[in-house]
Backbone as XML, in Angstrom:
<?xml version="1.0"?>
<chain id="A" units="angstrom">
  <residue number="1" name="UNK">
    <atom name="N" x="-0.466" y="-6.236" z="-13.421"/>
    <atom name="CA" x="-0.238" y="-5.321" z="-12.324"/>
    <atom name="C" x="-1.360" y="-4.287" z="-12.254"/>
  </residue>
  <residue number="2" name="UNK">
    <atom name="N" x="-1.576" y="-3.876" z="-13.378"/>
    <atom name="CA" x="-3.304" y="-2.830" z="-13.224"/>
    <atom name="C" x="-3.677" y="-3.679" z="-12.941"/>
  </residue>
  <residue number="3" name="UNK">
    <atom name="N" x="-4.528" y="-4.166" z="-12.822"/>
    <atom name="CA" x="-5.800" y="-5.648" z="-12.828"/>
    <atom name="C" x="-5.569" y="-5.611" z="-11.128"/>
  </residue>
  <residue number="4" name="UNK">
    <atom name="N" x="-4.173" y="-6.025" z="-10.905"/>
    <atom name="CA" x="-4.396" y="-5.914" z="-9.031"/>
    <atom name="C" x="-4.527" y="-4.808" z="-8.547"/>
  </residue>
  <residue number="5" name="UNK">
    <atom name="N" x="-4.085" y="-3.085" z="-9.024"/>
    <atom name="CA" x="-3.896" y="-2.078" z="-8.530"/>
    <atom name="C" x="-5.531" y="-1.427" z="-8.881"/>
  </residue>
  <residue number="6" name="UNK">
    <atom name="N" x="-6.086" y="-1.876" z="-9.500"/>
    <atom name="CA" x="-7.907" y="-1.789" z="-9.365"/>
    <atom name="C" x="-8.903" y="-2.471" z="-8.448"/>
  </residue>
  <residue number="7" name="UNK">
    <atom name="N" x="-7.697" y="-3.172" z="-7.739"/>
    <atom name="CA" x="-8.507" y="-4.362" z="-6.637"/>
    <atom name="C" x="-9.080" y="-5.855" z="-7.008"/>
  </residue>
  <residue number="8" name="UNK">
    <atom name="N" x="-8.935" y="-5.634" z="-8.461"/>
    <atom name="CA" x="-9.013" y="-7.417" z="-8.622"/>
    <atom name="C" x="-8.832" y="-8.547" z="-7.951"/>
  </residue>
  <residue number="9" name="UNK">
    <atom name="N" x="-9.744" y="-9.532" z="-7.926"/>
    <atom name="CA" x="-9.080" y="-10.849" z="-7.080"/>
    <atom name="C" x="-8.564" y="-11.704" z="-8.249"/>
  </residue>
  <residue number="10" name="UNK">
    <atom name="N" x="-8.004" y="-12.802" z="-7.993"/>
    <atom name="CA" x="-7.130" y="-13.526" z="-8.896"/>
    <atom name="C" x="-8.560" y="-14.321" z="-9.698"/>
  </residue>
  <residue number="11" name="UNK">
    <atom name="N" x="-9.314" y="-14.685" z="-9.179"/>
    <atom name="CA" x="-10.340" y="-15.158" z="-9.955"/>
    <atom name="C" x="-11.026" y="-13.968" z="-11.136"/>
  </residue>
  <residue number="12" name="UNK">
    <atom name="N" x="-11.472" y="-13.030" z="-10.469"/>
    <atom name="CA" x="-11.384" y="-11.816" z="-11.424"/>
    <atom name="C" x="-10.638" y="-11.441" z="-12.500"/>
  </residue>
  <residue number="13" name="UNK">
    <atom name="N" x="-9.582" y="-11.345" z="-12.384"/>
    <atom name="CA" x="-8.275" y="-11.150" z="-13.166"/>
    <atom name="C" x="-8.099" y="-12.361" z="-14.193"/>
  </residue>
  <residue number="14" name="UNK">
    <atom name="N" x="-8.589" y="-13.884" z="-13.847"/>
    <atom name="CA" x="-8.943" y="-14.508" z="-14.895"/>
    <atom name="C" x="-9.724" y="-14.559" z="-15.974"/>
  </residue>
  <residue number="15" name="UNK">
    <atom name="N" x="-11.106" y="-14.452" z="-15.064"/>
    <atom name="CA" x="-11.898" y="-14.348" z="-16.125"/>
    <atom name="C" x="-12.201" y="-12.889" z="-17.242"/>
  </residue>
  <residue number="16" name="UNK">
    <atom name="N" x="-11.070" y="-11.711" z="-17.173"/>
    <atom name="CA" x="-10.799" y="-10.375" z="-17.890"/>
    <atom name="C" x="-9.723" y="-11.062" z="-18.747"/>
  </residue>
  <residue number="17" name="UNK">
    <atom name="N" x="-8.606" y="-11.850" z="-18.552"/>
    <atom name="CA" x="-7.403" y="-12.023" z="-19.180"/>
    <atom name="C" x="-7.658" y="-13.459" z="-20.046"/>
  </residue>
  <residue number="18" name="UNK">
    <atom name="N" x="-8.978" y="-14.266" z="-19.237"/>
    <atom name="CA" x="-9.206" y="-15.534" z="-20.049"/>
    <atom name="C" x="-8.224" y="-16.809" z="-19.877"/>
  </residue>
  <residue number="19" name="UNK">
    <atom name="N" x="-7.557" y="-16.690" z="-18.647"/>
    <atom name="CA" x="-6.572" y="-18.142" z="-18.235"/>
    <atom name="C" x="-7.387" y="-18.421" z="-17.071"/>
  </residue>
  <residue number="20" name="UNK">
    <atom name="N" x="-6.656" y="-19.208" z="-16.550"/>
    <atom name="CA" x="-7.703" y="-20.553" z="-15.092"/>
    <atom name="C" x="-7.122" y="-19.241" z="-13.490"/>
  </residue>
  <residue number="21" name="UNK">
    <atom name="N" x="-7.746" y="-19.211" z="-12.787"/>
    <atom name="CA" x="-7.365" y="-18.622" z="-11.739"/>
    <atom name="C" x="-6.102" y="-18.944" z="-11.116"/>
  </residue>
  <residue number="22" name="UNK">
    <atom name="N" x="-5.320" y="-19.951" z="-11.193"/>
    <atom name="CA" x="-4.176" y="-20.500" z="-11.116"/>
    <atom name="C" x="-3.117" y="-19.701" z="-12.041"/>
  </residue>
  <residue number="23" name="UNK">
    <atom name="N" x="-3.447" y="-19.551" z="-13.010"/>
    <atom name="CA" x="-2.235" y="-18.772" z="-13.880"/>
    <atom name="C" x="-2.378" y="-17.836" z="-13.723"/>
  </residue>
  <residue number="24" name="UNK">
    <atom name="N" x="-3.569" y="-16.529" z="-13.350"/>
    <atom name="CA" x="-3.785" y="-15.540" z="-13.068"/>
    <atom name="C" x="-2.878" y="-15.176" z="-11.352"/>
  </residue>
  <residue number="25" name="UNK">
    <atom name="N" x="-3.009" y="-15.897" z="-10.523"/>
    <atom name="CA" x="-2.383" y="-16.218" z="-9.289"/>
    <atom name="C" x="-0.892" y="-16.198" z="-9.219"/>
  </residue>
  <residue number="26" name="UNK">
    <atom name="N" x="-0.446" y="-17.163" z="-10.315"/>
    <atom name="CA" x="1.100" y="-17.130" z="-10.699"/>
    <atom name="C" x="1.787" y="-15.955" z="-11.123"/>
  </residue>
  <residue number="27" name="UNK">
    <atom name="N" x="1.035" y="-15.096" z="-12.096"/>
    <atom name="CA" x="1.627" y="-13.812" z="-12.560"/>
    <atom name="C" x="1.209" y="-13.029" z="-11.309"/>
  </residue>
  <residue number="28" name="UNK">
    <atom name="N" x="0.166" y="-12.802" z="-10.764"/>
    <atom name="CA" x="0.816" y="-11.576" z="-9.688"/>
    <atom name="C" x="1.533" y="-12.126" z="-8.959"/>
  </residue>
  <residue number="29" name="UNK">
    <atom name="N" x="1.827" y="-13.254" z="-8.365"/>
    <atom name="CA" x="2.982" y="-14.036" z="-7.326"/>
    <atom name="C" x="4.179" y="-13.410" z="-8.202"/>
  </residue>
  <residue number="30" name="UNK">
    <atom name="N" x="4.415" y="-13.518" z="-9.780"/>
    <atom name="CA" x="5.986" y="-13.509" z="-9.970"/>
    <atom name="C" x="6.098" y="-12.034" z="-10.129"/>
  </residue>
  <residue number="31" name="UNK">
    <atom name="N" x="5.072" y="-11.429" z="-10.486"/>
    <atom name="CA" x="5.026" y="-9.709" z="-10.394"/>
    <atom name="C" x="5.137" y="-9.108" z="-9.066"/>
  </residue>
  <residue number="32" name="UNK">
    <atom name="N" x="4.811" y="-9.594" z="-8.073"/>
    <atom name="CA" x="5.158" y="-9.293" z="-6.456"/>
    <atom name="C" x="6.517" y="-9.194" z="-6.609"/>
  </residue>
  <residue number="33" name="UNK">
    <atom name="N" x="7.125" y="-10.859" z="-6.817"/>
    <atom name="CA" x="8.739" y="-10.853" z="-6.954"/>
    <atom name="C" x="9.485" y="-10.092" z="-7.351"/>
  </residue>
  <residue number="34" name="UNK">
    <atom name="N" x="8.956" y="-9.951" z="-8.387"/>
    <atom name="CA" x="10.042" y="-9.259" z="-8.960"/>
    <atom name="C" x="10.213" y="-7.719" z="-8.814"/>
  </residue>
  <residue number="35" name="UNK">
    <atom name="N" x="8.768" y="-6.763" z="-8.333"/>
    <atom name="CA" x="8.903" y="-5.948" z="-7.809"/>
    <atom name="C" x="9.387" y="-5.472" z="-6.341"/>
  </residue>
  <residue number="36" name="UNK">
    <atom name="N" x="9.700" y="-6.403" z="-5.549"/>
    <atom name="CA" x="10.134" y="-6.339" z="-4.060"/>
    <atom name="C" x="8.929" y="-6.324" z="-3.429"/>
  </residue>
  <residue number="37" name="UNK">
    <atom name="N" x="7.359" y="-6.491" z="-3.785"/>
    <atom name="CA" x="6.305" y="-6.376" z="-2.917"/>
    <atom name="C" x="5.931" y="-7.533" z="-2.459"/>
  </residue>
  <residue number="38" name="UNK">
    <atom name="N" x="5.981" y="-6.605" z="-0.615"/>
    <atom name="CA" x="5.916" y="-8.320" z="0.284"/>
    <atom name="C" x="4.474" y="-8.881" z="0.315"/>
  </residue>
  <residue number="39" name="UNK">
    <atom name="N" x="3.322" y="-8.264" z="-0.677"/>
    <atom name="CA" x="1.987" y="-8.194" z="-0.281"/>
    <atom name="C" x="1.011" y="-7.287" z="-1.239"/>
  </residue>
  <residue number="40" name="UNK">
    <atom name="N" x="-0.173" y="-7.420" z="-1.397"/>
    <atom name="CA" x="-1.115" y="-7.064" z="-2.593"/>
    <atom name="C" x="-1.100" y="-5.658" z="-1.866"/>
  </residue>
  <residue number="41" name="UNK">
    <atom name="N" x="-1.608" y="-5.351" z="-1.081"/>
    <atom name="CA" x="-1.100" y="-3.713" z="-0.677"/>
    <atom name="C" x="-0.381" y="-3.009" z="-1.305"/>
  </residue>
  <residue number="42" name="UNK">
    <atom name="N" x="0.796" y="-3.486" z="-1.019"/>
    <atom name="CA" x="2.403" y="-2.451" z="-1.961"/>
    <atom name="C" x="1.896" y="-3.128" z="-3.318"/>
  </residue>
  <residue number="43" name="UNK">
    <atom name="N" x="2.247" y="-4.544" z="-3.517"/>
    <atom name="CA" x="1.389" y="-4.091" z="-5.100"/>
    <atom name="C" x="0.520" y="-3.091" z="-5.589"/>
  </residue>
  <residue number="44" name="UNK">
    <atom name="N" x="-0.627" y="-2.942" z="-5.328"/>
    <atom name="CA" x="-1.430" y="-1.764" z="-5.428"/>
    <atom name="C" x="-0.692" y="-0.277" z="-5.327"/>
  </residue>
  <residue number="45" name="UNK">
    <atom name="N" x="-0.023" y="-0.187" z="-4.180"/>
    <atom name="CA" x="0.588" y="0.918" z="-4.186"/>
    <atom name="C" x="1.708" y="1.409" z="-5.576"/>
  </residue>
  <residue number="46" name="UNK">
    <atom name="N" x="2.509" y="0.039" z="-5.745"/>
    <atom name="CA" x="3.589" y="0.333" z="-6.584"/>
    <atom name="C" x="2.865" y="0.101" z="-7.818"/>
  </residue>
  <residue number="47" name="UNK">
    <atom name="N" x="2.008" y="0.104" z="-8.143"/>
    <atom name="CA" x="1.010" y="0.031" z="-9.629"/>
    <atom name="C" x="0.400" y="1.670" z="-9.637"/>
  </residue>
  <residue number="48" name="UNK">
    <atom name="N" x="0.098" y="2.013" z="-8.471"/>
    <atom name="CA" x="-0.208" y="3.811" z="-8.949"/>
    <atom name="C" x="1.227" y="4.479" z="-8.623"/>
  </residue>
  <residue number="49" name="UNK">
    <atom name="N" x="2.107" y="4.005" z="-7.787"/>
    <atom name="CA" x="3.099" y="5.138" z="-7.614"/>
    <atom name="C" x="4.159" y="5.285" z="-9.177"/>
  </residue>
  <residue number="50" name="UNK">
    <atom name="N" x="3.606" y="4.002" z="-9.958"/>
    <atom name="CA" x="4.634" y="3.745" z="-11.717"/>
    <atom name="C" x="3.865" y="4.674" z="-12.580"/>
  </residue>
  <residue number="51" name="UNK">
    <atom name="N" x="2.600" y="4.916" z="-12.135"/>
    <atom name="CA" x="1.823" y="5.474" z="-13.067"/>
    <atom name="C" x="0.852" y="4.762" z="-14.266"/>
  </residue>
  <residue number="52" name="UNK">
    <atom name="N" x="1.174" y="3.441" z="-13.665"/>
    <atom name="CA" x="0.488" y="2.058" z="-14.581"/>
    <atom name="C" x="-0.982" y="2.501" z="-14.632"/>
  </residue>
  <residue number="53" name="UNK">
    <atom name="N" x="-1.601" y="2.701" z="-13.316"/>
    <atom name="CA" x="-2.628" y="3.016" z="-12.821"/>
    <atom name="C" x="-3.107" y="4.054" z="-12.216"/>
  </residue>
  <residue number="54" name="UNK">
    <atom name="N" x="-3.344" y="5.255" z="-12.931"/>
    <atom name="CA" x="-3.625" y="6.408" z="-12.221"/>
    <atom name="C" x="-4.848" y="7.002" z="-11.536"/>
  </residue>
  <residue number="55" name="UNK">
    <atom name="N" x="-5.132" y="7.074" z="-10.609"/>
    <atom name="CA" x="-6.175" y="7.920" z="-9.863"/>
    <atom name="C" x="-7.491" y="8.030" z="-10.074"/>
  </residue>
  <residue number="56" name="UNK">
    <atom name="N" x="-8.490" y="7.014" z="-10.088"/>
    <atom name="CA" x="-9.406" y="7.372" z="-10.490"/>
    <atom name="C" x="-10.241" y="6.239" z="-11.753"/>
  </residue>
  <residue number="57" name="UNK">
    <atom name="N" x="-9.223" y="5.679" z="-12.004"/>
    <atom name="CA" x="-9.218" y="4.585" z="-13.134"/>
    <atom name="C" x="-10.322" y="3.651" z="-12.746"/>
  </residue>
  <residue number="58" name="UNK">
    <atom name="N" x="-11.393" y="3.883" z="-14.017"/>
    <atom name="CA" x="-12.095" y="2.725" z="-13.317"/>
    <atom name="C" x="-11.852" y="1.204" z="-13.751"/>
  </residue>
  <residue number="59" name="UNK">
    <atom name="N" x="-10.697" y="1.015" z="-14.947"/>
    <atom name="CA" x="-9.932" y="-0.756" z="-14.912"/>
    <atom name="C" x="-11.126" y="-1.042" z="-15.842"/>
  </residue>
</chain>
């Protein structure tokens, strides 16, 4: 959820975490879910409004 709330793309987010862009893809898909976010937007949003990711962070 940081990783997307820094603007990461799913290919990005692989090659930092070290799985195939496909599994990187799957966890923010089930992290959307499960947070109610209809879209990488509110993701982002609901990653600084938790405090996961605060202000300024350069990730």
């Amino acid at each position: 959820m940081a990783l997307v709330g820094i603007g990461l793309s799913h290919d990005e987010i692989a090659r930092r975490l070290v799985v195939s862009p496909l599994t990187a893809k799957t966890h923010v898909s089930r992290t959307m879910v499960k947070l109610g976010a209809r879209d990488r937007a509110q993701h982002v949003v609901l990653a600084y409004e938790s405090g996961l990711v605060p202000p300024g962070w350069p990730g």
